[in-house]
N, C-alpha and C positions, 0 to 999 in steps of 0.2 A: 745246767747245760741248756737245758730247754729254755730257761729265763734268758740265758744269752741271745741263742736264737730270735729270740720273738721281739729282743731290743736290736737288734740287727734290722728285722726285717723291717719295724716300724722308724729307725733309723733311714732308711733308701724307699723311702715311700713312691717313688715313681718308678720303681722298675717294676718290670712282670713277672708274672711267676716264675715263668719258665726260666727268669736268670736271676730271681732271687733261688730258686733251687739249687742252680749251677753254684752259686755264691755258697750257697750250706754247705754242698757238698766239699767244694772248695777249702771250706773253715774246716770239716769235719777232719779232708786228709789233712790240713795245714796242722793242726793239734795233735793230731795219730805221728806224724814227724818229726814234730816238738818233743814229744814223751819220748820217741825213737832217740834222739838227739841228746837229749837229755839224761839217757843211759850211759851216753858214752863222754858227754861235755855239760855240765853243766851250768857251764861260764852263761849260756841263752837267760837262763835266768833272771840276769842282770843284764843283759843287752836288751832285749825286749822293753824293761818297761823303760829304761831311760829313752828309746827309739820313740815309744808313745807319748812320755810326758815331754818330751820337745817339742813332737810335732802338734802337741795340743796346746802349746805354750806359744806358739806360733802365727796358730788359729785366735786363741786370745786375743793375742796383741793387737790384730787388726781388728777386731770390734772394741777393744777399750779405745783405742786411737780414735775410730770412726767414732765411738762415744764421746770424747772430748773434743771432738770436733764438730759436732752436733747431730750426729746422727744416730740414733738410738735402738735402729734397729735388731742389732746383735742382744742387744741386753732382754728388748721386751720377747723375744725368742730365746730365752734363756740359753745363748750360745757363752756367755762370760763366766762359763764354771771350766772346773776340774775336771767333772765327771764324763769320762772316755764315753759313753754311750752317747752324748749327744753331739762328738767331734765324729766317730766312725764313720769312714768311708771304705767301705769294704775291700775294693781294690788295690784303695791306698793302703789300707795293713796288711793283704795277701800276697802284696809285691815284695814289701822287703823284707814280711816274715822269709817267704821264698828264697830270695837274696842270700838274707841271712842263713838259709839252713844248708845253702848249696855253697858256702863258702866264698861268696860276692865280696871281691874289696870295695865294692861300689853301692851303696845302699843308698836307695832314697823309699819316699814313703811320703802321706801325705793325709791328712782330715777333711771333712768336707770343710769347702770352703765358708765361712763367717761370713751371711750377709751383711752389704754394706749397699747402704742407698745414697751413690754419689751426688745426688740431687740434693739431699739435706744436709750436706757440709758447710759447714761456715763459710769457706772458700774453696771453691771446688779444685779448680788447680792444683794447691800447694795442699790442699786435704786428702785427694789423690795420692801424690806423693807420699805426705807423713802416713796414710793408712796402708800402702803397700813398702814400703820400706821397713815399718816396726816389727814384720817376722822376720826381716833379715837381720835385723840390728838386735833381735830377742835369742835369736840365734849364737849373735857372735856375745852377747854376754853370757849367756849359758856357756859357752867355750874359754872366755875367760873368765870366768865362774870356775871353769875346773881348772885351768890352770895354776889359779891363785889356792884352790885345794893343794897342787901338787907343791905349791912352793911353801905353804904356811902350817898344813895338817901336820900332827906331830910324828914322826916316822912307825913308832909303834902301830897307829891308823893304817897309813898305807901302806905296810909292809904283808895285809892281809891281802891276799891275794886279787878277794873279789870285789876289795873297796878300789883296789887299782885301779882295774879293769872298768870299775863302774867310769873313775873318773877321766880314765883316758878317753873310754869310747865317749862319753858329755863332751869331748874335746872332739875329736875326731868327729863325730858323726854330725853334730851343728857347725863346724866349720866346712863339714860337705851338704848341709842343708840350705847356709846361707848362699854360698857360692853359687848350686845349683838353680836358686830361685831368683839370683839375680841374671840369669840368663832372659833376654830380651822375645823367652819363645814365648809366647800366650797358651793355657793363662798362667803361667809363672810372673811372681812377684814384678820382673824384672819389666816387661811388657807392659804395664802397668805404669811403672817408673818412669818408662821412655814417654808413653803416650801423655802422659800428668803435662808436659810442656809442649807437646809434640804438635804437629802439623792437623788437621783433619784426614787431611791423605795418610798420612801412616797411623792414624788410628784406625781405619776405614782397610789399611792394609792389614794391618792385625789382626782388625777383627774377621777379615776373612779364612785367614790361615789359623784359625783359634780351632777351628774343629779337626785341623790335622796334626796339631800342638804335641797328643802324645807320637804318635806315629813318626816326626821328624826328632823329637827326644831319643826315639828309641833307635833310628838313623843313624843320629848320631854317636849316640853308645856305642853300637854296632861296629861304627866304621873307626871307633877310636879318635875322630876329630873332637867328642866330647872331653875327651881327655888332656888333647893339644890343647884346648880352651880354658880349662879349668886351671891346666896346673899352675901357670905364671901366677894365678889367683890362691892357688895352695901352699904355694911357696911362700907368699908373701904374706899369708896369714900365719903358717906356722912358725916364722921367724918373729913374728909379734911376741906367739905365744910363748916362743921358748927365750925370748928377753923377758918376757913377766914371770916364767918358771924360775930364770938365772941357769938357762943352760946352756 
């Protein structure tokens, strides 16, 4: 526990004390909840790490991309692994542990972001682009990744309860990752996307409204126009899925 700790706190190295405290303490009840949780459900088990290894899978994608596209700096900062400690962002995993434990149909969650130095791209433009799109597009294959479990695994497999459960939520939960990150708010993926051919004025407009990016996210949550926005995008994904299921 204490190893955790101490990879956490070297993980967020620019905060202060006083809110890397807030953050422990934070972790401390988020686990004491977990355990609580855990007595009575232990489906968390299985939702938790597929929530991480998505979101880490994510984080990847855009420094392999940024690496093949000439920029290297994800790699020489050894961002291009597995290993959850060097993706943690604390907030991003206390939000949708939270989510999750207070029974959220709506879960997001996030790693720190994979440096990328848009100056050393082959082509800045279209490098932009392919470097903010391949978490969304890593997303929506993990989702038909699970689909294709549902449709090919041999039923004695998925008739275990907690392989189900694994694979619907790898369905569900990266087709509300990728949607939510194509949202046009900064810094989500989507903002990103837009500005890769955009104007100077609306990159300029972005980057202004980038440091109230969560606060209008969570606006929007709030007032449910998140929802109105999403679903026509929900719908049309799940309908994919469930022609690759055969359902």
């Amino acid at each position: 526990m204490r190893k955790f700790l101490n990879e956490i706190k070297r993980a967020n190295p620019y905060m202060s004390k006083k809110t890397k405290l807030i953050y422990i303490i934070l972790i401390i009840f988020a686990i004491f909840m977990i355990i609580k949780k855990l007595i009575s459900n232990n489906e968390i088990l299985v939702i938790i790490p597929i929530l991480i290894i998505s979101i880490i899978l994510h984080e990847i994608a855009h420094g392999y991309i940024a690496y093949l596209n000439g920029d290297d700096t994800a790699k020489r900062e050894g961002r291009l692994t597995l290993n959850p400690i060097k993706h943690i962002d604390t907030f991003g995993l206390l939000l949708p542990l939270f989510l999750i434990l207070t029974g959220s149909s709506f879960v997001i969650g996030w790693a720190k972001p994979v440096p990328v130095n848009y100056y050393k791209l082959n082509n800045q433009k279209s490098g932009i682009f392919y470097v903010s799109i391949a978490g969304i597009v890593t997303n929506l294959l993990l989702a038909v990744t699970g689909a294709l479990f549902l449709r090919f695994f041999p039923a004695e497999i998925l008739s275990n309860k907690y392989t189900y459960l694994a694979v619907v939520y790898l369905i569900k939960l990266n087709i509300t990752l990728a949607i939510f990150n194509l949202l046009p708010i900064p810094p989500l993926d989507g903002s990103k996307i837009v500005t890769a051919f955009g104007s100077n004025n609306l990159k300029m407009g972005l980057y202004r409204i980038e440091k109230y990016g969560f606060l209008i996210i969570m606006l929007l949550l709030w007032t449910g126009i998140l929802d109105i926005v999403m679903n026509p995008l929900y719908q049309l994904f799940y309908s994919i899925i469930n022609l690759i299921i055969g359902a």
